[in-house]
C-alpha positions in Angstrom: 263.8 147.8 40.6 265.0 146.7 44.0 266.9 143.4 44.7 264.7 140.8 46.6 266.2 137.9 48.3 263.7 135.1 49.8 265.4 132.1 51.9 264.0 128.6 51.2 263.9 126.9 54.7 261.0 128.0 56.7 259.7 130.7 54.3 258.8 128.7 50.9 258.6 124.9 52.2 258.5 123.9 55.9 261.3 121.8 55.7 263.1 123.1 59.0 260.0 121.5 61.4 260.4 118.2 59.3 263.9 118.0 59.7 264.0 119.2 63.4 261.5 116.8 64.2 263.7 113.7 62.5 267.0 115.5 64.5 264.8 115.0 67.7 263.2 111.6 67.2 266.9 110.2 66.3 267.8 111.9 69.6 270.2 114.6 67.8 271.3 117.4 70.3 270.6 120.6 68.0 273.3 122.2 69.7 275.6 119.6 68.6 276.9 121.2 65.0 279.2 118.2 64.0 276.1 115.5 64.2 273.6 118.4 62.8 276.0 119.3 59.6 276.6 115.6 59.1 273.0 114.8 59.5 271.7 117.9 56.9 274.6 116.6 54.4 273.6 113.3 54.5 269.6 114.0 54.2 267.6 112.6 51.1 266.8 116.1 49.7 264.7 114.8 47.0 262.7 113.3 49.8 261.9 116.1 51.8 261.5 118.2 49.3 258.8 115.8 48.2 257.6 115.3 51.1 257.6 119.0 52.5 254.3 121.5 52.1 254.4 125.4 50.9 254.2 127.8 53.8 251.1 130.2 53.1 251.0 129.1 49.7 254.6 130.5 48.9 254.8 129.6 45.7 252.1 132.0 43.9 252.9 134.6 46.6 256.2 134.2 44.6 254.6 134.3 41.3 252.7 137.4 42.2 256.1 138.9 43.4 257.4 138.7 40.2 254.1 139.7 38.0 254.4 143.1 40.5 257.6 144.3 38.2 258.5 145.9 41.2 261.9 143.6 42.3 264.7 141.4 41.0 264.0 138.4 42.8 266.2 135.8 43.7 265.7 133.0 45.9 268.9 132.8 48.6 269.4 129.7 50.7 272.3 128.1 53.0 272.9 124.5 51.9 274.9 121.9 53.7 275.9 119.7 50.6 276.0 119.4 47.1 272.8 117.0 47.3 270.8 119.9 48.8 271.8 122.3 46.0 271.1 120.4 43.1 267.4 119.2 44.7 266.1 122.4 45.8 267.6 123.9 42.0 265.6 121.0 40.5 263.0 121.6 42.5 262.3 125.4 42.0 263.6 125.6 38.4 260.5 123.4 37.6 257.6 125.5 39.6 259.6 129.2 39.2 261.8 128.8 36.5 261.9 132.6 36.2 264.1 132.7 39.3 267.3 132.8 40.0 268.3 130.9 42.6 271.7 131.5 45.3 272.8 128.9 47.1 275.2 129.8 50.0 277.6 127.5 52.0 276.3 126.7 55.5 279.5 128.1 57.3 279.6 131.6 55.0 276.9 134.1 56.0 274.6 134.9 52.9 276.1 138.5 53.6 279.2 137.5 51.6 278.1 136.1 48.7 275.3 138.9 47.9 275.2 142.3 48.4 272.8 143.3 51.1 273.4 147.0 50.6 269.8 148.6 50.0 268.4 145.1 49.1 265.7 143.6 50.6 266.3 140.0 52.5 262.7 137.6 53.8 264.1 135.5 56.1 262.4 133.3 59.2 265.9 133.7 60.8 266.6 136.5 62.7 270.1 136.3 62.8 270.1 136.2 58.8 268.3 139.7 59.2 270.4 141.3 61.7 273.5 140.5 59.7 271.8 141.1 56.9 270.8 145.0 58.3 274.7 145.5 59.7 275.4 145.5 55.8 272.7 148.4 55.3 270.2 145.8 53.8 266.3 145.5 54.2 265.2 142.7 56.5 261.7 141.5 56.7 260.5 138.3 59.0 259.1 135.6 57.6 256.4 134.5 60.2 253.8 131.6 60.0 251.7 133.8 62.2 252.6 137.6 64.0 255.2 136.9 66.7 255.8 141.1 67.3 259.6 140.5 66.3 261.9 143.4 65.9 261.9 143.1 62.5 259.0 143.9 60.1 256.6 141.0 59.8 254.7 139.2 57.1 253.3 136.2 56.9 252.3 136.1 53.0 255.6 136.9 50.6 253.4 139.4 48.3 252.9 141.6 51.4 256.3 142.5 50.1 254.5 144.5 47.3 252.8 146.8 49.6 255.7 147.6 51.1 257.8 149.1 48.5 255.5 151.1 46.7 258.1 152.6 43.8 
């Protein structure tokens, strides 16, 4: 079975236009990393969380992932603070308590904690993918809709399936 990693922000809840829309209404320069580290560490989690919709119906696209048999799947995500870990745990323990879940420090590249080598990485970040392919890893774009990235597209998780026909 192939390893399967699947980020959290901007592939299973939209969380990152929420937030970005709060960072720009409280007139937060994005480029600014101090006031945008302090302002993700300092978010109600919970909140958002609770507040946040699925993308494309993530969750059973997820469940359907792992019904396939086909990959280990494991849900890897950059956190900012220990109140972001512990809510998004919470929060997918209860509706895919079958996964694991990785969560990585904002300032280390999810390259270092896992190993990418011949492991498959969905990811709405293209940076996360290019690093993620330096370390002879799999990267797939997460996409709302087709942009015609460099990457391979999809914009339901179980397209994954298809894809790796073992």
């Amino acid at each position: 079975m192939k390893q399967l990693y699947i980020d959290f922000d901007g592939v299973i809840l939209d969380t990152m236009t929420k937030t970005y829309k709060v960072l720009e209404e409280s007139g937060i320069d994005k480029k600014d990393q101090t006031k945008v580290m302090e302002y993700f560490r300092n978010l109600d989690w919970k909140k958002l969380i609770a507040e946040t919709d699925q993308i494309n119906d993530s969750i059973s696209e997820i469940k359907k992932i792992c019904a396939s048999k086909k990959f280990n799947v494991y849900i890897l995500t950059h956190i900012n603070s220990t109140n972001e870990m512990v809510e998004k745990i919470k929060y997918l323990h209860k509706v895919l308590p079958q996964v694991t879940v990785v969560s990585v420090p904002k300032e280390i590249p999810k390259t270092e904690v896992v190993n990418p080598s011949a492991a498959i990485l969905i990811d709405d970040y293209s940076g996360n993918i290019r690093e993620w392919q330096k370390k002879l890893g799999i990267g797939i774009k997460f996409v709302k809709e087709p942009e015609g990235s460099d990457y391979p597209e999809i914009t339901h998780l179980s397209e994954v399936i298809d894809m790796f026909n073992q």
